[in-house]
VOMARDREN-541211 format. One record per residue (C-alpha): residue number from 0; x, y, z; residue in one letter. Coordinates in nm, 3 decimals. Each point is the difference from the previous one (the first is absolute). Layout:
BEGIN
SITE  seq        x        y        z  type
SITE  NUM        X        Y        Z     a
...
REM end
This chain:
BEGIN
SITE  seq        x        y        z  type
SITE    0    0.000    0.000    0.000     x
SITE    1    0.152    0.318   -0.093     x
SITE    2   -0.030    0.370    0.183     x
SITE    3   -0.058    0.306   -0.198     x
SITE    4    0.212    0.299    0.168     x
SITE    5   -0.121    0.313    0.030     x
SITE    6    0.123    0.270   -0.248     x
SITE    7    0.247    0.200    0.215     x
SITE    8   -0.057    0.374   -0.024     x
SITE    9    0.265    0.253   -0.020     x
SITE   10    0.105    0.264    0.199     x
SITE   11   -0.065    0.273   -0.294     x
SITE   12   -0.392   -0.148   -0.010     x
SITE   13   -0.006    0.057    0.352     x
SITE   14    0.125    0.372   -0.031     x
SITE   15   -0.218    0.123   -0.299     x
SITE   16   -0.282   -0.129    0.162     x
SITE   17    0.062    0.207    0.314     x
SITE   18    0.015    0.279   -0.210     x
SITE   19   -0.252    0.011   -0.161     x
SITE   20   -0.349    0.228    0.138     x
SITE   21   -0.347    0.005   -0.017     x
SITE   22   -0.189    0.156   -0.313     x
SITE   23   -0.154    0.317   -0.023     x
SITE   24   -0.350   -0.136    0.014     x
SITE   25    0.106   -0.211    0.374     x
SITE   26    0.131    0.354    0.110     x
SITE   27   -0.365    0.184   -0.162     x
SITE   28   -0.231   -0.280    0.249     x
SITE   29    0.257   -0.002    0.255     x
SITE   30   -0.046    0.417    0.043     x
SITE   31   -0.351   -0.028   -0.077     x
SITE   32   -0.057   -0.241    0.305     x
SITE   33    0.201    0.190    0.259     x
SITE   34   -0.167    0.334   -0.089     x
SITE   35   -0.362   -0.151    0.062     x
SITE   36    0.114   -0.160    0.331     x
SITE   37    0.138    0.340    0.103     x
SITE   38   -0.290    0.162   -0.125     x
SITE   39   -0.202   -0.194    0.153     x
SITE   40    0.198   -0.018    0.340     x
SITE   41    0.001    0.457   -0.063     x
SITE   42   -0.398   -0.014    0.035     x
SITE   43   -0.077   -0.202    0.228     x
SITE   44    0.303    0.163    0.225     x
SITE   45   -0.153    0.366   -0.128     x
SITE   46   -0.375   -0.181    0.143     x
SITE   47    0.119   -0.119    0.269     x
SITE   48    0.174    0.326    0.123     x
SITE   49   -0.304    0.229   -0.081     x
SITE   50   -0.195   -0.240    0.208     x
SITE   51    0.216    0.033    0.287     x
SITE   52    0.010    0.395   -0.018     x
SITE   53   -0.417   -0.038   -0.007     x
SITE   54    0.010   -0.195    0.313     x
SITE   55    0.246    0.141    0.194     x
SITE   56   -0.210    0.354   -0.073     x
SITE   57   -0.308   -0.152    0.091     x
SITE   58    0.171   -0.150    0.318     x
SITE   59    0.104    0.378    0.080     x
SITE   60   -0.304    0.156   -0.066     x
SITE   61   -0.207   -0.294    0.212     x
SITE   62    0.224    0.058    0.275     x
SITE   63    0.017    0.402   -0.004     x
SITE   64   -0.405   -0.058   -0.013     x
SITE   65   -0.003   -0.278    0.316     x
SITE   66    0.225    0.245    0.184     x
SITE   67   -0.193    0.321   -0.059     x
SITE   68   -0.338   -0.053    0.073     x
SITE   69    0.114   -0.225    0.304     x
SITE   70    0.147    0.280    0.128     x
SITE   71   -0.328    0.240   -0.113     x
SITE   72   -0.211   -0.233    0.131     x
SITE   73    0.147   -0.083    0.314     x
SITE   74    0.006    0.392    0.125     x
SITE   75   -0.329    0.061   -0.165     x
SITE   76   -0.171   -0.291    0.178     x
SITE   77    0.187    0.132    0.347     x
SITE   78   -0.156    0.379   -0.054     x
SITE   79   -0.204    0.079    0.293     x
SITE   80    0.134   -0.179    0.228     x
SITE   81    0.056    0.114    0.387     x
SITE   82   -0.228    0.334   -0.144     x
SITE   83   -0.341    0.087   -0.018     x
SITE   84    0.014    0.068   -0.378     x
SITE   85    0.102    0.337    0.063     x
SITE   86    0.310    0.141    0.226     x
SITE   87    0.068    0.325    0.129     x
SITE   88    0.340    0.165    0.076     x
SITE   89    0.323    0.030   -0.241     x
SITE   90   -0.167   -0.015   -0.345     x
SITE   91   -0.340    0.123   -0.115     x
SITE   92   -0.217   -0.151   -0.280     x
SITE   93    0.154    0.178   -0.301     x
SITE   94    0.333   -0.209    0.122     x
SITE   95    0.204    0.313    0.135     x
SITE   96    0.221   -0.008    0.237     x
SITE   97    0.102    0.274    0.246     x
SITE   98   -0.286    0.208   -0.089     x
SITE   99   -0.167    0.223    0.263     x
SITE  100   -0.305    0.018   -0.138     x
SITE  101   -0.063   -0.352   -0.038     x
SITE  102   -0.381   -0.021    0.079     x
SITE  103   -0.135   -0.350   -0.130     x
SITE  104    0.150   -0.307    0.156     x
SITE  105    0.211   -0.237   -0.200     x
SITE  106   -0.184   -0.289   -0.171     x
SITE  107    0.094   -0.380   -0.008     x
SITE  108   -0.025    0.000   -0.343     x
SITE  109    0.102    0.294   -0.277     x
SITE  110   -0.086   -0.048   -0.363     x
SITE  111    0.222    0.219   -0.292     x
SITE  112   -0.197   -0.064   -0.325     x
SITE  113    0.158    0.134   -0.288     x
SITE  114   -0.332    0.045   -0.172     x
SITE  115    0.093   -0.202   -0.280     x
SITE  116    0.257    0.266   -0.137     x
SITE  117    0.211   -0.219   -0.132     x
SITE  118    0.165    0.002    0.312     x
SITE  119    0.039   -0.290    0.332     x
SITE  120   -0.190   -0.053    0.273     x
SITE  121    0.148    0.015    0.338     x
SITE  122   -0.143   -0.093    0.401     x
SITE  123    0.123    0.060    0.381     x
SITE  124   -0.098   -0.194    0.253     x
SITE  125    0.043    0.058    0.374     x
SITE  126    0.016   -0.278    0.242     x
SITE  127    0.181   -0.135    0.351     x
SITE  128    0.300   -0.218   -0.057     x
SITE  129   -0.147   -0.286    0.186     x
SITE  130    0.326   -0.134    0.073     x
SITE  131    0.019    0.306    0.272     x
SITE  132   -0.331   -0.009    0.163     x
SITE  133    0.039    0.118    0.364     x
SITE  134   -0.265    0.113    0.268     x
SITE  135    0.086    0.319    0.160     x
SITE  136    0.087   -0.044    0.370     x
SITE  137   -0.329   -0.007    0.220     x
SITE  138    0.087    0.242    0.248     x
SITE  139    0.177    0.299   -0.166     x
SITE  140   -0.265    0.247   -0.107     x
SITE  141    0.110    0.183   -0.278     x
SITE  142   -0.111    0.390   -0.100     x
SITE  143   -0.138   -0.009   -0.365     x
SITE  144    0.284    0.246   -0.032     x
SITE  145    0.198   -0.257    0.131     x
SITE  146    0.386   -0.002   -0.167     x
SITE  147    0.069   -0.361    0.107     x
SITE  148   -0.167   -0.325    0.035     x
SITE  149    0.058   -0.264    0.256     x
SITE  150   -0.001   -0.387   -0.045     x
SITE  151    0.070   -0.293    0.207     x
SITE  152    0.396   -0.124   -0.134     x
SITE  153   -0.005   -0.310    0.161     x
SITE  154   -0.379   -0.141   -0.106     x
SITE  155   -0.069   -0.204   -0.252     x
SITE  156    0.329    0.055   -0.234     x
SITE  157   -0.034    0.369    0.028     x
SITE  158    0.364    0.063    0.052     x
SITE  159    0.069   -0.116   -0.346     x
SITE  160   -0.257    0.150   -0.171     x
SITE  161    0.097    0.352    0.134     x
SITE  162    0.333   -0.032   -0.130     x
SITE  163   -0.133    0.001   -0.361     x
SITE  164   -0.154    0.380    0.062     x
SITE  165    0.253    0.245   -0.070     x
SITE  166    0.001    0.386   -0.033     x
SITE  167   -0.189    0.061   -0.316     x
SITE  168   -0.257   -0.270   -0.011     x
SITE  169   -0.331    0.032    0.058     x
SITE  170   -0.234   -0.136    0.328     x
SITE  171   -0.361   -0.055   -0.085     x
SITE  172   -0.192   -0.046    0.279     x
SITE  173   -0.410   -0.151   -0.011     x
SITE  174   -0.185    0.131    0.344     x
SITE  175   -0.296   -0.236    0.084     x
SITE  176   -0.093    0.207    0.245     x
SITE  177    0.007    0.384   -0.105     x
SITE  178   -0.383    0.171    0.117     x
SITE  179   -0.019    0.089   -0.336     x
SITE  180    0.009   -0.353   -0.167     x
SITE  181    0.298   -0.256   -0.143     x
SITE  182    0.252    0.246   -0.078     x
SITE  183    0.341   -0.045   -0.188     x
SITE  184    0.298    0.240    0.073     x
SITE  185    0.329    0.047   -0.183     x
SITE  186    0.361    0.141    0.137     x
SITE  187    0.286    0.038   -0.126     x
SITE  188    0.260   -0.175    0.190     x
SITE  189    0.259    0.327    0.163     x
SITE  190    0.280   -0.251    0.103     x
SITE  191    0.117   -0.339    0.021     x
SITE  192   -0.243   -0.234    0.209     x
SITE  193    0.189   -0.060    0.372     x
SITE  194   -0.054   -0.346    0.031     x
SITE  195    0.084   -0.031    0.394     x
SITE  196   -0.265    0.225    0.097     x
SITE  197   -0.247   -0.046   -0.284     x
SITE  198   -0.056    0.360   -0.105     x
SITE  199   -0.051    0.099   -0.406     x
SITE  200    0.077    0.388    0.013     x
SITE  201   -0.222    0.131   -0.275     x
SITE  202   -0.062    0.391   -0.124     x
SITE  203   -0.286    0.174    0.111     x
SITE  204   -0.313   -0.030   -0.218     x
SITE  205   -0.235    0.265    0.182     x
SITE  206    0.233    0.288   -0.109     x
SITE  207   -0.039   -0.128   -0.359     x
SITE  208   -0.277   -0.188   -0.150     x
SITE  209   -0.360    0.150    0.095     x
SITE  210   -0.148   -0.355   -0.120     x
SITE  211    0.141   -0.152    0.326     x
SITE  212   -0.065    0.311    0.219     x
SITE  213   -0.364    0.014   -0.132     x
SITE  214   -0.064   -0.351    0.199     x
SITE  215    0.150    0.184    0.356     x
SITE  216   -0.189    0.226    0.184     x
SITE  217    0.202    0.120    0.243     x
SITE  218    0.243   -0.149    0.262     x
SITE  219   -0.135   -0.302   -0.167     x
SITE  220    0.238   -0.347    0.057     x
SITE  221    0.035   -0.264   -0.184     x
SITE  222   -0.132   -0.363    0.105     x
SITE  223    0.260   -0.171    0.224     x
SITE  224   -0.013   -0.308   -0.233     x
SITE  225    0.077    0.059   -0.395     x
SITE  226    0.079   -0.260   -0.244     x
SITE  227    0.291    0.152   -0.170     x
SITE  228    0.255   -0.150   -0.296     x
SITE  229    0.271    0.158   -0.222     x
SITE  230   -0.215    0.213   -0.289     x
SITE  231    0.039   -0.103   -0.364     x
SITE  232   -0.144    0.254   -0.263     x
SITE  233    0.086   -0.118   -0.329     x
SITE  234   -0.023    0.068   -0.353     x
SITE  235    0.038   -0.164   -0.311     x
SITE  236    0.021    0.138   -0.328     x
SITE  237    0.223   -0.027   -0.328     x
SITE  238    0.246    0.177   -0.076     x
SITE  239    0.034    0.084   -0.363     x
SITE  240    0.123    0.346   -0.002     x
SITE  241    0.329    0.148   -0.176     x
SITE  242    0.021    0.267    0.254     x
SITE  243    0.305   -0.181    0.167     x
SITE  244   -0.206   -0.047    0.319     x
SITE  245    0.039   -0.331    0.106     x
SITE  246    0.127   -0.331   -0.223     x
SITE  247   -0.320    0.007   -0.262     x
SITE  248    0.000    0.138   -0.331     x
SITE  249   -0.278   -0.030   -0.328     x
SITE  250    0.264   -0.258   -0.099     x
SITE  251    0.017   -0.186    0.322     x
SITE  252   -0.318    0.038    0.190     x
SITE  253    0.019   -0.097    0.392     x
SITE  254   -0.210   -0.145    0.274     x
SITE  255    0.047    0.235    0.329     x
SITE  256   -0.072    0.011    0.304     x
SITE  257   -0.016    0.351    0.250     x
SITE  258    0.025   -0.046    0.357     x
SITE  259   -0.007    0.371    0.121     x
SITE  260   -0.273    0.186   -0.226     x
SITE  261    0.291    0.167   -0.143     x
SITE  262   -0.063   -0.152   -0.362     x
SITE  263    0.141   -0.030   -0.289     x
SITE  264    0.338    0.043    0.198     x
SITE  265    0.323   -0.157   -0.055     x
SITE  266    0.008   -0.166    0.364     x
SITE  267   -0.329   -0.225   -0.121     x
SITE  268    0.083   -0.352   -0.046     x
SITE  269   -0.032   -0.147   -0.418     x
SITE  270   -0.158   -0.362    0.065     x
SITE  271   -0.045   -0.115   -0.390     x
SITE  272    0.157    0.102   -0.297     x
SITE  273   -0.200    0.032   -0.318     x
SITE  274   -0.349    0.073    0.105     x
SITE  275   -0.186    0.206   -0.217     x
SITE  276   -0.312    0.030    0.182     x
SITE  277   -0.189    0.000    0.320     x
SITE  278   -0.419    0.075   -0.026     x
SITE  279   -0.168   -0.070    0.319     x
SITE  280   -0.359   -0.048    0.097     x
SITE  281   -0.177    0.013    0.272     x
SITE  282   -0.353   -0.262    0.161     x
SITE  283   -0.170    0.291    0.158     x
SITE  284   -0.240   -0.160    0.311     x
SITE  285   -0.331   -0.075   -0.151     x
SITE  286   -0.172   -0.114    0.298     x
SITE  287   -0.081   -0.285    0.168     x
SITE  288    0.120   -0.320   -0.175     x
SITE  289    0.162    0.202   -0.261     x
SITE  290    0.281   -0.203   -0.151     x
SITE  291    0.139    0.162   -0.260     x
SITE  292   -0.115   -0.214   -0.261     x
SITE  293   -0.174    0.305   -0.150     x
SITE  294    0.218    0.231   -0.229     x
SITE  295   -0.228    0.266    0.062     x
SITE  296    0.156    0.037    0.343     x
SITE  297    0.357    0.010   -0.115     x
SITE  298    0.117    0.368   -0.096     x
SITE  299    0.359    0.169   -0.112     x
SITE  300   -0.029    0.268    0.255     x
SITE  301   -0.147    0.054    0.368     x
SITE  302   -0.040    0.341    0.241     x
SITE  303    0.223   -0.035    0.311     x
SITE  304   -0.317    0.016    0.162     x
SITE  305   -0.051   -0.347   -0.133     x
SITE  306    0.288   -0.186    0.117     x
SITE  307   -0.150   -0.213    0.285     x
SITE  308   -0.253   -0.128   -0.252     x
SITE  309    0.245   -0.173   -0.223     x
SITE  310   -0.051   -0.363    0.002     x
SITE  311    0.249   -0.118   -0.278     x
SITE  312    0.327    0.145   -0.239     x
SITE  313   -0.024   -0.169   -0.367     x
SITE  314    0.377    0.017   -0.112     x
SITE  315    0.092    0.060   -0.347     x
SITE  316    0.340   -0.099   -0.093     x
SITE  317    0.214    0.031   -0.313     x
SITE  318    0.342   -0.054   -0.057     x
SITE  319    0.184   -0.059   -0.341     x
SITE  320    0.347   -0.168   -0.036     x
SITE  321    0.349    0.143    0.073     x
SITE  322    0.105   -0.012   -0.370     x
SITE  323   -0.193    0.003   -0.333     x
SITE  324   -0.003   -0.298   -0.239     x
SITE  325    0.369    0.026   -0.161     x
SITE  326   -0.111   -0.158   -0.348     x
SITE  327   -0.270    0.274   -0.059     x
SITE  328   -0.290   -0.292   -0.084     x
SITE  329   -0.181    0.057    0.343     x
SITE  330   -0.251    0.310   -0.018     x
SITE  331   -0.261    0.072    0.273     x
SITE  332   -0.158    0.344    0.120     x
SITE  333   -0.002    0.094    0.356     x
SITE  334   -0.383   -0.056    0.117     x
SITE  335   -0.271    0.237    0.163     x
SITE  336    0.003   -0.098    0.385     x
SITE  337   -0.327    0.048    0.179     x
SITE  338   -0.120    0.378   -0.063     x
SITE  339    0.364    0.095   -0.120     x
SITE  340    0.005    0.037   -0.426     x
SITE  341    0.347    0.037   -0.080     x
SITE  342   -0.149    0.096   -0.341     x
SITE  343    0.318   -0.148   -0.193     x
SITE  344    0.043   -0.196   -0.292     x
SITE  345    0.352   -0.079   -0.033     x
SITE  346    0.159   -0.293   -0.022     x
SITE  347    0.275   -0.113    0.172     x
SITE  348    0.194   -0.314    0.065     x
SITE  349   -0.075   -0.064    0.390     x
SITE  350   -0.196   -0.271    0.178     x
SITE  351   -0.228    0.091    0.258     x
SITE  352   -0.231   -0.148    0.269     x
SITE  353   -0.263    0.120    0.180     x
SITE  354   -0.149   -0.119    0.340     x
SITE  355   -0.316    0.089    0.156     x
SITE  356   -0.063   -0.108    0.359     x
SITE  357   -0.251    0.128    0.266     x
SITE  358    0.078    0.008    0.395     x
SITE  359   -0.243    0.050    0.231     x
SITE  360    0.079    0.307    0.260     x
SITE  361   -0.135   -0.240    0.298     x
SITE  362    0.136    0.246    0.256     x
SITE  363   -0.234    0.268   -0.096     x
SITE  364   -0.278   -0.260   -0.047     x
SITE  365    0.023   -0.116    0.377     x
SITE  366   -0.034    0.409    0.088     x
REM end
């Protein structure tokens, strides 16, 4: 039996055949190939990222929108409390302070409608930090031109809570037994509280405020036991002024917050950026069983005289995204909000959101 040998190939066979290439139609598929991967790998990456900008401005906006009205609706549903809607002393109801002729007591609640003037809505509220609430010691019998006020340091965790009043701060003070009804009275505080004795040093309001004096005839006291707490008046409002008061601009609208009736001022605090608009409205009592269901009882506006017949705050929210869509193909006009017509037409490239909640002012429901 014989065996065929394989033909033996050369070296040079070997050589030419590393030399030689692929054609010009290989090279033609092989580019044609790579460029749709890449293409294809380009768009879905270019998808991909646009989603991930949507999301992570809808994840701003949700959480700029959770953190505002928390914070609205947290103070809002505290207004009234430790007051009898209305309090007399430091501030008068057209929200001076310091004025002399201050003849209308302050009320729990203060709506600023903007009248739907293109412009934002804004709201103080006055209540007792209830964090602070202290009972004014039993047997010290203060003058109602009294410049101090006397606790108990050592009862019921007063001696911390005094610490937290300092010179500057407000002491509102609701009187359950004044002869002429539940009465709510407001210092401000002269000095820092002293702790070991239990004494708030506060400036005389009988020399300044004829809304407290009117309740005093004369050599009139006040009752030996007061519930008192640290004051909080505050506002909110946006800021969305170029006047260079505060951080808010038309660009770069705001959410503030006054807590001295000194607003806009550039001591207020900014709480959200990028809110264009606040509209507020108001569940006015409607008697017995009234719920609120009806939107006949909900208005934009209220007289001070009013306040203590608030039963609910409907919050309108709306807040658009830190940066405009970078590609241009996003277009959206800002919205009317409640009785606030913008009146504009233009497009731009921003997402927005709007929330509407409604919190019920159960403190001046219980008065």
């Amino acid at each position: 039996m014989t065996h065929r040998s394989m033909p033996e190939i050369s070296p040079a066979f070997i050589r030419r055949s590393l030399r030689r290439g692929f054609t010009m139609l290989e090279m033609l598929v092989a580019i044609a190939i790579a460029a749709f991967v890449v293409a294809g790998l380009y768009g879905l990456f270019t998808i991909q990222s646009r989603q991930f900008m949507f999301q992570d401005l809808q994840m701003e906006m949700h959480q700029n929108l959770r953190f505002g009205a928390d914070v609205l609706s947290r103070s809002i549903r505290m207004s009234g409390f430790n007051t009898s809607g209305y309090i007399a002393g430091v501030m008068g109801s057209d929200g001076t302070s310091g004025s002399s002729i201050d003849a209308s007591e302050l009320p729990a609640i203060i709506p600023w409608d903007s009248d739907g003037a293109n412009g934002t809505d804004a709201i103080t509220v006055v209540y007792g930090d209830p964090s602070t609430v202290m009972s004014t010691h039993y047997s010290v019998m203060e003058a109602y031109t009294t410049e101090s006020l006397t606790f108990q340091p050592n009862t019921l965790e007063n001696n911390e809570k005094l610490q937290q009043i300092t010179a500057g701060d407000l002491l509102l003070c609701h009187d359950f037994a004044s002869m002429s009804g539940t009465e709510s009275y407001l210092w401000e505080v002269s000095a820092d509280a002293d702790v070991s004795n239990g004494v708030v040093s506060v400036y005389e309001n009988d020399t300044n405020y004829t809304d407290y004096v009117n309740l005093f005839g004369t050599d009139t006291n006040l009752s030996p036991i007061m519930r008192c707490a640290k004051g909080q008046v505050l506002t909110f409002y946006i800021d969305d002024s170029d006047d260079g008061t505060g951080p808010g601009t038309e660009d770069h609208p705001v959410l503030m917050m006054d807590m001295n009736f000194n607003w806009p001022n550039d001591d207020d605090i900014p709480l959200v950026d990028n809110v264009e608009d606040l509209q507020l409205m108001y569940c006015m009592d409607g008697g017995i069983g009234a719920r609120c269901d009806d939107d006949t009882q909900w208005r934009d506006d209220f007289t001070s005289d009013r306040a203590d017949e608030v039963w609910g705050v409907r919050i309108h929210l709306l807040i658009r995204s830190s940066r405009e869509e970078s590609r241009g193909i996003y277009k959206n006009i800002r919205p009317d909000i409640a009785n606030n017509a913008v009146g504009s037409t233009d497009e731009d490239g921003y997402y927005r959101q709007v929330l509407v909640t409604e919190v019920a002012t159960r403190n001046l429901r219980a008065l």
